[in-house]
N, C-alpha and C positions, 0 to 999 in steps of 0.2 A: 504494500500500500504506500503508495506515494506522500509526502510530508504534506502539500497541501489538501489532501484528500482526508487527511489524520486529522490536520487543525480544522476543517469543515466537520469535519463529524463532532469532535472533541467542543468546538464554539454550537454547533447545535444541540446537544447534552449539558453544556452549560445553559442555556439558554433557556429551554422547559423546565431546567431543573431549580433555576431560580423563580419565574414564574411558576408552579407548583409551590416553593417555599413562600413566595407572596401571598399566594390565594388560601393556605392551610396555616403561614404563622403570624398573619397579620393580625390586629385587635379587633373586636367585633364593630361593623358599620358606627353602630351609633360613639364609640369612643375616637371615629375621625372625624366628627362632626364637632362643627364650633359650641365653645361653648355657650350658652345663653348669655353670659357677657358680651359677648361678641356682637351680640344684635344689635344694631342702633334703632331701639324702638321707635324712639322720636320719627325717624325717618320713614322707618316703614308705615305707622300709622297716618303720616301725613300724602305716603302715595296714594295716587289714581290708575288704574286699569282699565281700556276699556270688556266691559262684558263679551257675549257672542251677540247682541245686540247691535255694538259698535256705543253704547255710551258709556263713560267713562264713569266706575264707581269707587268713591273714597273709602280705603279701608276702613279709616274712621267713625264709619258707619255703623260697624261690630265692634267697637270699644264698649265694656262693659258686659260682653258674654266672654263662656271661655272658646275663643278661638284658635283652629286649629291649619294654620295656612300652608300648603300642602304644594310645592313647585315641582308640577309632573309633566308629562309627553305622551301621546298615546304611542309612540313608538317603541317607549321602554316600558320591556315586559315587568319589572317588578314595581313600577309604578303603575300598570293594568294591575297587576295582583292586589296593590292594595288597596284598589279604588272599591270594592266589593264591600270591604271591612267597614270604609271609610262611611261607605250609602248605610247600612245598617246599624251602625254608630247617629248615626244623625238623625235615623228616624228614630234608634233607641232615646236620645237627650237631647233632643231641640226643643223638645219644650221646658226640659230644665235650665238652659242656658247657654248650648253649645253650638257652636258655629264652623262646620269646615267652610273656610274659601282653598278654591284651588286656583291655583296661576299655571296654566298651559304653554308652555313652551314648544308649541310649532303652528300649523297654517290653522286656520281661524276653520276651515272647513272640514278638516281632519280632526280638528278638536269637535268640534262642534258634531260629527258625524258617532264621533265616540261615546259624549254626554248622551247623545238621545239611544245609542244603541244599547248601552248600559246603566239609564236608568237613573243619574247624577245626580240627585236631590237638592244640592247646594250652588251657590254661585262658582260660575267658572269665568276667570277673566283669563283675557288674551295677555299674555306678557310680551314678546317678544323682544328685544332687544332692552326695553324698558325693565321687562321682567327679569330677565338673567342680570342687569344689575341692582333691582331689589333683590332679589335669592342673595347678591354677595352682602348687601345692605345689613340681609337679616343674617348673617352670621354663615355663608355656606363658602366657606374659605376653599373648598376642592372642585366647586362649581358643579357638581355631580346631581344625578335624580334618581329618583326623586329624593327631596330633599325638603323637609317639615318642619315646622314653627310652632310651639304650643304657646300661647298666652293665656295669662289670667285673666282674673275679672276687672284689674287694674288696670292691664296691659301690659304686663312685664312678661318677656321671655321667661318660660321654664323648665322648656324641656326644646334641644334643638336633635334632628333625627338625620342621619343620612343614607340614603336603603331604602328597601321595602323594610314595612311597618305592619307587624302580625294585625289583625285586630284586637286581639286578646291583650297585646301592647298597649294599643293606643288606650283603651277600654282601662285601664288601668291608670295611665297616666292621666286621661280627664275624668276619671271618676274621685279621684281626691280634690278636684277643682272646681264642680259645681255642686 
């Protein structure tokens, strides 16, 4: 076997073998995500998004329930996955005081195509360029999705999530907060 043939093999062996050790000894999603310090509430409560409407609505609007602001894409599967949890949570405590918004990061049609196919219960706004700089706003330093926001009834960050999100997680998380 030829020495370049050896270092081709040897560099592609390394190469899986470090990815495999990424994927098995990295720390769990939620511990690479920012921490709730990291959020600049201020700012986020003061953005505007538009809806699938096309009007623009102020976060500010859900100040005062505990809101749950969720930056997804229908093209990332483990953001489909959690969107299921997410509808069933909201019907379980919306009248107790809870709020998912979600912020959609891609085409307004494809979003929109996905809300009505599955059933969305909550407001969904368009982000797009806007939006991927609130997600870093609210604390999402790896720019990744989906990527979740829990706030109190204040308004204060308190739980920030990076990953899909079980339901039985979230369920937990805003069940100490209304």
């Amino acid at each position: 076997m030829s020495h370049a043939k050896f270092a081709w093999i040897l560099g592609a062996i390394l190469l899986i073998g470090g990815v495999v050790a990424f994927r098995y000894a990295r720390p769990p999603a939620e511990a690479l995500a920012g921490a709730p310090e990291d959020v600049r509430a201020g700012e986020v409560w003061d953005s505007r998004l538009p809806d699938l409407a096309g009007r623009f609505q102020p976060l500010a609007q859900w100040r005062g329930k505990v809101v749950v602001l969720n930056f997804w894409a229908p093209w990332c599967p483990p953001c489909r996955n959690e969107i299921p949890g997410f509808v069933q949570l909201q019907n379980r405590h919306g009248a107790a005081g809870l709020q998912f918004v979600g912020v959609a990061l891609d085409d307004p049609d494809k979003v929109a195509a996905f809300v009505d196919t599955h059933g969305v219960n909550y407001p969904t706004l368009l982000g797009g360029d806007a939006g991927a700089a609130l997600s870093r706003t609210a604390g999402n330093r790896l720019g990744g999705l989906p990527y979740t926001v829990v706030f109190d009834r204040r308004g204060k960050a308190v739980a920030t999530l990076t990953g899909g999100v079980a339901e039985a997680r979230m369920q937990a998380i805003v069940e100490s907060l209304l």
